[in-house]
C-alpha positions in Angstrom: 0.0 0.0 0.0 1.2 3.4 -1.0 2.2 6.4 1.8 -0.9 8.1 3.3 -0.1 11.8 2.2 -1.9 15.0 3.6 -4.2 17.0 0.7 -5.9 20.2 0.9 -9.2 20.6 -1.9 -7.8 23.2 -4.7 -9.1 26.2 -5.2 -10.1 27.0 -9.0 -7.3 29.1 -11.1 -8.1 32.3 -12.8 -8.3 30.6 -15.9 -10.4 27.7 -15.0 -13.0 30.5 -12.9 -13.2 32.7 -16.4 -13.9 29.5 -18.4 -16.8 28.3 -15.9 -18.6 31.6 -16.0 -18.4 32.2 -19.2 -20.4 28.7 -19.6 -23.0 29.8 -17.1 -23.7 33.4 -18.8 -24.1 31.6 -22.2 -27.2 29.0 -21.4 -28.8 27.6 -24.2 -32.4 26.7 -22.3 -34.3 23.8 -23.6 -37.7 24.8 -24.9 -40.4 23.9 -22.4 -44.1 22.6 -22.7 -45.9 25.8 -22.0 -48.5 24.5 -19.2 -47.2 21.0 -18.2 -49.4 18.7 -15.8 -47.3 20.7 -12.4 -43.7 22.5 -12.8 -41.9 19.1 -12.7 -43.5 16.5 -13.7 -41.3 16.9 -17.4 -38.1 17.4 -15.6 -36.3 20.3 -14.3 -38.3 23.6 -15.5 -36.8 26.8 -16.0 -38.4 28.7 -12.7 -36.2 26.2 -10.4 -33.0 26.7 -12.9 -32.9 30.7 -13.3 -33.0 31.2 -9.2 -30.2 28.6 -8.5 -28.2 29.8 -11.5 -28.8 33.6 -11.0 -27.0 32.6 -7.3 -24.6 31.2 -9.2 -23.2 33.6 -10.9 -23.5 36.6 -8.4 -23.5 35.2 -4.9 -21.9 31.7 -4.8 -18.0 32.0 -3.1 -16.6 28.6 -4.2 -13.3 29.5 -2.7 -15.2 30.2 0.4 -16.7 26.7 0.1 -13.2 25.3 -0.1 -12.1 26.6 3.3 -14.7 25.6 4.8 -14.3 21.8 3.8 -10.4 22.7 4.0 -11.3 22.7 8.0 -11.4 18.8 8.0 -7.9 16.8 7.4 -8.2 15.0 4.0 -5.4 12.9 2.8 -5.2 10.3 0.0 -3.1 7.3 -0.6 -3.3 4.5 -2.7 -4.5 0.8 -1.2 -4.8 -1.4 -4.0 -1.6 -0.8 -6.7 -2.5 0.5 -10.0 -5.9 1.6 -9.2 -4.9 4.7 -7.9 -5.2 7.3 -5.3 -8.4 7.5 -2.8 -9.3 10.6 -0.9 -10.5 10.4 2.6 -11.1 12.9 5.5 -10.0 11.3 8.7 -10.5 12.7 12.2 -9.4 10.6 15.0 -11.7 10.3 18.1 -10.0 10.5 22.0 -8.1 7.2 22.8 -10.1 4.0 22.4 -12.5 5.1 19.9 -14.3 3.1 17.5 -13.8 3.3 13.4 -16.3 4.3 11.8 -16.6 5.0 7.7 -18.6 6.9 5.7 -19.7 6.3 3.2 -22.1 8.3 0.4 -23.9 7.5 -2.9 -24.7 9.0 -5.5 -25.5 11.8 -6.6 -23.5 13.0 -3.4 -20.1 13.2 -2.2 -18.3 13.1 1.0 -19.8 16.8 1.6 -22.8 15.5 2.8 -21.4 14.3 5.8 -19.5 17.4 7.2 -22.7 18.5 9.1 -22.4 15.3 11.1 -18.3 15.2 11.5 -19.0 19.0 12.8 -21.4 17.7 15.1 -19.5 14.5 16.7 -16.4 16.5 17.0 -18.0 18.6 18.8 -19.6 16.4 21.2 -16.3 14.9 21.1 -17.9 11.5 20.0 -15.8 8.5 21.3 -15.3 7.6 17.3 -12.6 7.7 14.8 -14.0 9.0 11.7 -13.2 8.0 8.1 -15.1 10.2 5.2 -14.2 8.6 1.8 -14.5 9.5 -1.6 -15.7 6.6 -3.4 -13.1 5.6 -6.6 -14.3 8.3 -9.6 -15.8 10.2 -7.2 -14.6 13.7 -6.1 -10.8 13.9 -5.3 -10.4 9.7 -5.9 -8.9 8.9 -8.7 -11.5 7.0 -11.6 -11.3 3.3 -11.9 -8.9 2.3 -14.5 -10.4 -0.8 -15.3 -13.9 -2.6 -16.1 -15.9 -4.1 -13.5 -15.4 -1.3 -10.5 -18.6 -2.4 -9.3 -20.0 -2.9 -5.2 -17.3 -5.7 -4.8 -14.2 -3.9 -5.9 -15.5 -0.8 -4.2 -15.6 -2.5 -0.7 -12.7 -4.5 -1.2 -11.0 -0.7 -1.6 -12.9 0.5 1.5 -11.8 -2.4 3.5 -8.4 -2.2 2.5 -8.5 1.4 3.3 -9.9 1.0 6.9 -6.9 -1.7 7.0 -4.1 0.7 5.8 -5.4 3.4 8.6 -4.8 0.7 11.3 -8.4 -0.2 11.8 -8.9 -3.8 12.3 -12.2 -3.4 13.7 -14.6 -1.2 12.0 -18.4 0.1 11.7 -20.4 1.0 8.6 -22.3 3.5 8.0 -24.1 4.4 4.5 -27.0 5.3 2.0 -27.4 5.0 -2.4 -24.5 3.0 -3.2 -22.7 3.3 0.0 -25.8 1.3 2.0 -25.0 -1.2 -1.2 -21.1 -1.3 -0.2 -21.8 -1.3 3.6 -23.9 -4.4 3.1 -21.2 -5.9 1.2 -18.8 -5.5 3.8 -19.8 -6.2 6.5 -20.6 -9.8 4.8 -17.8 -10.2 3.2 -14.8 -8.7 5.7 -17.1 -9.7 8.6 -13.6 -10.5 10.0 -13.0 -6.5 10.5 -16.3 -4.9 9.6 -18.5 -5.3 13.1 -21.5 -3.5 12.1 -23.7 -1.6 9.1 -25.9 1.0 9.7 -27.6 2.0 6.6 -30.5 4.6 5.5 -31.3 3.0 2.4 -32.6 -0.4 2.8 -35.0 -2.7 1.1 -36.7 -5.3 2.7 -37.7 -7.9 -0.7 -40.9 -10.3 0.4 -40.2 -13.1 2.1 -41.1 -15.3 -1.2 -40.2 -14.0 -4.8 -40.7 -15.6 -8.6 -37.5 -17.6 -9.8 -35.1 -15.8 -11.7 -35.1 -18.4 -14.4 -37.4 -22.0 -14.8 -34.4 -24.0 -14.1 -35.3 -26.7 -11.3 -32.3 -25.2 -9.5 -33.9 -21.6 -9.6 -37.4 -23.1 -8.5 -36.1 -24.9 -5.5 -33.8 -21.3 -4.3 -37.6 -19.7 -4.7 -39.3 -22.0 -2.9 -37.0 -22.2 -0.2 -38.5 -19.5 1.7 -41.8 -21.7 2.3 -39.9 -24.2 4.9 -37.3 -22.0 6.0 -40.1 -19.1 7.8 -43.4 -20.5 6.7 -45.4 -18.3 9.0 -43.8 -15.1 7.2 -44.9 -16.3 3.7 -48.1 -17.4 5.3 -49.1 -13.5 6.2 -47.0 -12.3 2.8 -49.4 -14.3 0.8 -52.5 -13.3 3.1 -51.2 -9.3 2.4 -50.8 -10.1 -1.4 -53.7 -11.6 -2.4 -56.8 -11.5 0.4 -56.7 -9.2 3.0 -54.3 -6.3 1.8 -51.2 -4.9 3.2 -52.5 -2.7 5.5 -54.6 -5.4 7.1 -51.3 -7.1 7.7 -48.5 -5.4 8.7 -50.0 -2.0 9.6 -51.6 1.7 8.1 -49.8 3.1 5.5 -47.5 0.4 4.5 -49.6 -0.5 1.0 -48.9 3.6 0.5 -45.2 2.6 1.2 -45.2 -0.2 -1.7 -47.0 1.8 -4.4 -44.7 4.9 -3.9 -41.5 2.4 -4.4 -43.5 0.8 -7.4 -43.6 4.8 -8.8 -40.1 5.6 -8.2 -39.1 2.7 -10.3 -42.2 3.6 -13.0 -41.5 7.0 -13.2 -38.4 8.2 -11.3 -35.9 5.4 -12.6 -34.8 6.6 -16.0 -31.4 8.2 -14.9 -30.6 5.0 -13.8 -31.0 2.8 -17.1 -29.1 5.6 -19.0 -26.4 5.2 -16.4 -26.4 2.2 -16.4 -26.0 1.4 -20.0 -24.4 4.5 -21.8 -23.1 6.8 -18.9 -20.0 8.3 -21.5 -22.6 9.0 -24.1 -24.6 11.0 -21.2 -21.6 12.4 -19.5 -20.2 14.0 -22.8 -23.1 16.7 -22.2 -23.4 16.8 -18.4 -19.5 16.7 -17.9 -19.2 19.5 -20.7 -22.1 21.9 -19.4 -21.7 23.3 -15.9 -25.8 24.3 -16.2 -26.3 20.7 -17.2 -24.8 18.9 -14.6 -26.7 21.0 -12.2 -29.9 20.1 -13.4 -29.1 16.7 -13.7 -28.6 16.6 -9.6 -31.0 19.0 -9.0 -33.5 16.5 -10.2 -32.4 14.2 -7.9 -31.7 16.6 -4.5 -35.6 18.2 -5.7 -37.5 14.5 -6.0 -35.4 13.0 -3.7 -35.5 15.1 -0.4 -38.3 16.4 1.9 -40.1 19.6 1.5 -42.9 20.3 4.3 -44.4 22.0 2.0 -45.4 19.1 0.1 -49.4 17.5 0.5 -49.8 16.1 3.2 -49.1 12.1 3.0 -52.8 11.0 2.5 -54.4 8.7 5.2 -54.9 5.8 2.6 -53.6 4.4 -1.1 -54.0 6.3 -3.8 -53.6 5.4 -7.8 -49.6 4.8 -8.9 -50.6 8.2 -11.0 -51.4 10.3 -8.2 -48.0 10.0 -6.7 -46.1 12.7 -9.4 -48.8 15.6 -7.9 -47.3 15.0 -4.5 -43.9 17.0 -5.1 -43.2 20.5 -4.1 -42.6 23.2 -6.3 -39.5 24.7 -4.8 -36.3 23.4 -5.9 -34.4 22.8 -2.7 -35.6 21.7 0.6 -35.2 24.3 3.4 -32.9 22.3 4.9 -30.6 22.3 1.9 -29.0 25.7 0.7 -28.1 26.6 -2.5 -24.3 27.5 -1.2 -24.5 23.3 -0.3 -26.1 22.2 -3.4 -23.6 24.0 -5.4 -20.7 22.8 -3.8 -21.9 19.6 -4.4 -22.3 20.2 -8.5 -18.7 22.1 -8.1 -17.3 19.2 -6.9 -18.5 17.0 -9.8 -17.9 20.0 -12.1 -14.1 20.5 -10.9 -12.8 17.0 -10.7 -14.8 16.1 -13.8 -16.2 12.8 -12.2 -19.9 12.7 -14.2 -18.7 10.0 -16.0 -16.7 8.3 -13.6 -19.4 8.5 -11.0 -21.9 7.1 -13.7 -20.0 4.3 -14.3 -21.2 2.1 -11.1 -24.4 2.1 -12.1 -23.0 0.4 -15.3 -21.0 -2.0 -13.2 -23.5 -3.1 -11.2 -26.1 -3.6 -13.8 -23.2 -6.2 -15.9 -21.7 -8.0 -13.0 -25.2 -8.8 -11.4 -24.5 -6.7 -8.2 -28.1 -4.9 -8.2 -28.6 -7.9 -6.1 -26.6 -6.4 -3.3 -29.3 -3.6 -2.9 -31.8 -6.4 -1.8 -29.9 -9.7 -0.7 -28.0 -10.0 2.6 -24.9 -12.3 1.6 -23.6 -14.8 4.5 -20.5 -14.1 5.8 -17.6 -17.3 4.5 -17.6 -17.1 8.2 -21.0 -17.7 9.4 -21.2 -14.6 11.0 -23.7 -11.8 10.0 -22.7 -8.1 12.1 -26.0 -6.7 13.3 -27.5 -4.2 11.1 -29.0 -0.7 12.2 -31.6 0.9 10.2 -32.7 4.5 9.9 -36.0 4.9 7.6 -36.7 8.6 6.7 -39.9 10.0 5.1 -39.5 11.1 1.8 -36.7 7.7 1.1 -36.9 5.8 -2.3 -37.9 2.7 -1.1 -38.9 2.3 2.5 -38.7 -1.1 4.1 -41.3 -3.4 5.5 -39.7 -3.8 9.3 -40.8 -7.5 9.2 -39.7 -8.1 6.2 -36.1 -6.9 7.2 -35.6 -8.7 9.9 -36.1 -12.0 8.0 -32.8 -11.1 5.7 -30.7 -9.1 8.0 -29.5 -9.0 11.6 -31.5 -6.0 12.4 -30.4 -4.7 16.0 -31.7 -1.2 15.7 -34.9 0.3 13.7 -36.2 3.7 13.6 -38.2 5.4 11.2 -38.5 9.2 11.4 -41.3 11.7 9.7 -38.4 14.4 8.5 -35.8 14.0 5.9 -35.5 12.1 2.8 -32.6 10.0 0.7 -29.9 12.5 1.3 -30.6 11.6 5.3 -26.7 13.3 6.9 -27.5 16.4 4.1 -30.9 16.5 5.1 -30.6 15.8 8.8 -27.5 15.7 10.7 -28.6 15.9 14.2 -30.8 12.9 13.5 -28.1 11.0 11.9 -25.7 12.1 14.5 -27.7 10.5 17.6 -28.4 7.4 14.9 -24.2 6.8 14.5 -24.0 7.5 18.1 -26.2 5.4 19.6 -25.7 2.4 16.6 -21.7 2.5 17.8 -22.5 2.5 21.1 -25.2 -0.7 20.2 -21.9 -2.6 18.4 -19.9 -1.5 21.1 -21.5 -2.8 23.8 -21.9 -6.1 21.9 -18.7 -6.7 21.2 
């Protein structure tokens, strides 16, 4: 493993500044249905672009941005030779604290978390606090090579937590990083102790074969004789009484918004997936068109109060798409924070390298690490801590959770959305708190 060298975030050069506002005073806008359904329901429209760009181009200090995340210590240094360097921020706890990593999705970064490492360092947290950037994104250098997938990228983040002297580690993440937490911790259940994730699904306890093969059938069927009284009340839910008979109020609204996102909200992810250098060579030329690419994602994504109340029983698939707000940003996401964000993407030019998991995932069959909880080669599975926020992707069924994962700690909370550290950092303070303290105690 290479030396663990000290970094500082760049500042942008004359040249490079010049350049990027002279792309944000010369917008080409796309031309917009004059009276669509609601403001977003064709993508990002013009009223949410012109006040987030307008702020960009008179108000937004990216230099002061940079000494502001300058305030945490970030190094990089290479774990795995030939696949180059990996920026981390790293703030050791008092004596005898426990690891604990980091680790975002997309379309964030290791920003998202500085709310939270503000917050334990001040209460002076008995952790030791690794903040990666994932490989291709941010200040890590891209993956060199084909299939950088959920594997490679925890076999990175377990050899990082290694090379810091961390034998013993917790997990925490959300997007891709709840994918990569899951991985490791049962995979390198030898060093990774416990995953807390805000991003979790919960598949039925019974599911259609992947393929007719007898082999697939039996794996389907095993279910049936392994926890028969949980596919006894799944099959009850499904096809008599109804969900919310079953396993509580509101959790058939829970299964038909998941069912929209992947309807209506889950076409970034098959471009992505497929062609993400075809899509990057007009986000990761067009500073305005990288920024609405996130915004997208940070607007649908994230709670807004000011959204319709969620109604006290299902409604039709098509109703869901009337339910967002019309402001861009949550109140409890700037536009200094979103920007720094889409600066961060914009000056390391990691669009298409932060596509490129998506891609990974979909060809090595790792999609499956979203909703499968892998035994450990040692028998061992670390217990699991769950945080379940309101306006998340797919919430899961809490009884359907426990049947796949060693779920030690569940709590679902009325505020916040997929962006959960952005969105709420005292909650996900207390929840990495109290979740080491669970592992610690059990160890």
């Amino acid at each position: 493993m290479g030396d663990i060298t000290a970094f500082t975030i760049p500042y942008l050069s004359k040249v490079e500044t010049q350049r990027l506002y002279q792309r944000l005073e010369s917008v080409t806008y796309p031309n917009e249905l004059p009276s669509p359904p609601t403001p977003w329901s064709y993508g990002v429209p013009k009223t949410a672009v012109d006040p987030i760009l307008n702020h960009w181009r008179t108000k937004f200090d990216w230099k002061a941005q940079v000494d502001n995340i300058n305030r945490f210590k970030h190094f990089r240094t290479n774990v795995i030779p030939g696949d180059g360097q990996v920026h981390f921020i790293h703030e050791r706890g008092p004596e005898g604290s426990l690891p604990v990593l980091l680790l975002h999705g997309w379309p964030g970064c290791f920003y998202e978390f500085l709310g939270v490492l503000d917050r334990l360092k001040a209460q002076k947290a008995p952790l030791h606090l690794v903040v990666p950037s994932l490989p291709g994104f941010g200040y890590s250098d891209p993956p060199t090579r084909a299939g950088f997938g959920v594997a490679e990228m925890a076999r990175t983040m377990n050899l990082l937590m290694l090379h810091l002297g961390y034998d013993k580690y917790v997990v925490q993440g959300g997007d891709w990083g709840s994918a990569i937490a899951k991985y490791l911790a049962n995979t390198y259940s030898d060093h990774c102790i416990g995953q807390h994730v805000n991003f979790a699904f919960s598949p039925p306890p019974i599911s259609l074969p992947e393929s007719f093969a007898p082999s697939a059938i039996l794996t389907a069927l095993s279910p049936i004789w392994k926890h028969p009284v949980a596919v006894a009340k799944y099959m009850l839910a499904h096809f008599i009484a109804g969900y919310d008979v079953v396993y509580g109020p509101g959790t058939a609204l829970a299964l038909q918004e998941s069912q929209f996102i992947l309807d209506e909200e889950a076409g970034y992810q098959r471009i992505q997936a497929t062609k993400p250098t075809t899509l990057a060579w007009s986000v990761g030329d067009s500073p305005v068109g990288l920024m609405t690419w996130l915004l997208e994602k940070f607007h649908t994504w994230t709670y807004h109060p000011s959204e319709p109340a969620r109604p006290p029983k299902s409604m039709a698939p098509e109703q869901f798409q009337f339910q967002l707000a019309e402001e861009a940003l949550p109140p409890t996401i700037s536009m200094d924070d979103f920007l720094t964000i889409v600066m961060i993407y914009w000056t390391t030019n990691s669009a298409a390298s932060s596509f490129r998991i998506y891609y990974e995932a979909a060809h090595l069959n790792e999609r499956k690490t979203f909703w499968s909880s892998y035994p450990s080669p040692k028998g061992v599975e670390p217990p699991m801590g769950i945080a379940v926020f309101r306006k998340e992707l797919r919430k899961p069924i809490r009884e359907w959770a426990e049947l796949h994962y060693n779920v030690a700690s569940y709590r679902e909370y009325e505020v916040g959305g997929h962006f959960a550290a952005f969105e709420e950092p005292d909650i996900m303070t207390e929840e990495i708190k109290s979740f080491a303290k669970l592992v610690r105690d059990r160890s």
